[in-house]
N, C-alpha and C positions, 0 to 999 in steps of 0.2 A: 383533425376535424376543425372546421371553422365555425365562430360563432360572430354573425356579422361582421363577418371579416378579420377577427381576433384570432390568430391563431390556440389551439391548446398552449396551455402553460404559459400564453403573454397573460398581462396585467388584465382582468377585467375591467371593464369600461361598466359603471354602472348607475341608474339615474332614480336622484330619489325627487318624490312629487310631494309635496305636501296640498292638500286643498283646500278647501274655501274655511276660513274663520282658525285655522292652525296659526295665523300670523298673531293670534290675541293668546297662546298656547301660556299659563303662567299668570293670569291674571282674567282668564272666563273658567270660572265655575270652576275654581281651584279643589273643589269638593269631589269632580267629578275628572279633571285633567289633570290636579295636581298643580304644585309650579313651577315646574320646566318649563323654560322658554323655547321657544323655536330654533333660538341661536344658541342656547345650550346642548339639545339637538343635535345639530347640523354640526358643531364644533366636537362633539361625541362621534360622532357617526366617520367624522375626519378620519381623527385618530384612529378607530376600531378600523377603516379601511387602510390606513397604511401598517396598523399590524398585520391584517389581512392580505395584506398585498394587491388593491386593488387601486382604480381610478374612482372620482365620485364628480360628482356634480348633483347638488342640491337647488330645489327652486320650490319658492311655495308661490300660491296663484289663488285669487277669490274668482276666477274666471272658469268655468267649464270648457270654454272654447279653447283656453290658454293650454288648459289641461291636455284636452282631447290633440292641438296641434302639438306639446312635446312627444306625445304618446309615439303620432306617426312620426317626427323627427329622430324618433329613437333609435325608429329602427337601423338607420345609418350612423350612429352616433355611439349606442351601449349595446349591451349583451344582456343587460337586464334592468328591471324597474324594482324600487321599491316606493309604492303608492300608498299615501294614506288620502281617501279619497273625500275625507268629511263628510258631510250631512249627504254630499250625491251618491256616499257608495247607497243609501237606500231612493233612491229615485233619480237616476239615469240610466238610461238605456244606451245613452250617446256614448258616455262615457264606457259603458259596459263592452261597446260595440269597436272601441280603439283601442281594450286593452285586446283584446282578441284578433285583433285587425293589423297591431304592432308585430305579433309573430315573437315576442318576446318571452323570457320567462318575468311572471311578474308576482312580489309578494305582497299580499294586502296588509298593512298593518293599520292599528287602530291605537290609541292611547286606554282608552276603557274598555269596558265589555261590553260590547253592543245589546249581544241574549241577554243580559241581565240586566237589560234600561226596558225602554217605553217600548212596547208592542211595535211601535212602524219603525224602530232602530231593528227588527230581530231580522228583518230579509236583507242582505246583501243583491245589487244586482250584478257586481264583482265578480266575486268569492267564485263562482262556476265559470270563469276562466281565467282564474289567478293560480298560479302555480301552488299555493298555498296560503294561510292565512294566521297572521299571531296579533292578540288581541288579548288585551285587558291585562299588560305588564306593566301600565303605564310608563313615560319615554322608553323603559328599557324595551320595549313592544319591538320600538325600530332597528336595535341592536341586536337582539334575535331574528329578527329577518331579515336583515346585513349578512348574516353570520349563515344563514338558511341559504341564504340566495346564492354566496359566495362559494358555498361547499358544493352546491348543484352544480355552477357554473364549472368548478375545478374536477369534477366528476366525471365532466363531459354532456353536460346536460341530460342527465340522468340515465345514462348508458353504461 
């Protein structure tokens, strides 16, 4: 079986998004994100993919458009995303509409708990075509869904 081109049992190719306002991740609302940094993060997430035995490429972006064009670039590039999509997972539809569009599996993660903040955090427009969703581990949010994404992909894509 192929997975964009990845043969079974090569190395997964997989790409993580972070969104808009993750690059202040350590120092906004450490009450509410904690303080990890982004590049404690992404230097995490490294490692865990080479015990995992995968590829990574990490990118954060305050841009939706930035967002949306890795999305479609993916699709020739990884086998999978893992998206934290910030303040757009509740009000994009663009965005909603390129993870779905990608053909990818894609894991939503979040640093906090969305259901248990403000009423307009509780709807994802995501989450209903994201492979899955881990939320409110803070950083470790992304390491479980590294770890999620990486075992579907080695499965066979859920087969």
């Amino acid at each position: 079986m192929s997975l964009a081109g990845n043969p079974r049992g090569a190395m997964p190719r997989i790409l993580v998004l972070h969104g808009p306002n993750l690059d202040a991740l350590g120092t906004r609302e450490p009450e509410v994100y904690g303080r990890t940094t982004l590049d404690q993060i992404d230097r995490g997430l490294s490692s865990l993919a080479a015990e995992l035995g995968c590829e990574l490429e990490c990118r954060q972006t305050n841009h939706e458009g930035v967002l949306i064009d890795a999305l479609h670039n993916a699709r020739d590039s990884a086998q999978g995303v893992l998206l934290n999509p910030g303040g757009l997972t509740h009000t994009s539809v663009a965005l909603r509409d390129a993870v779905a569009a990608a053909g990818l599996p894609v894991v939503e993660v979040h640093v906090s708990n969305p259901a248990a903040r403000e009423p307009f955090r509780h709807v994802s427009t995501v989450s209903g075509v994201a492979l899955g969703v881990v939320q409110g581990f803070g950083a470790d949010s992304y390491g479980l869904g590294l770890r999620a994404l990486v075992g579907y992909l080695r499965r066979g894509a859920g087969q």
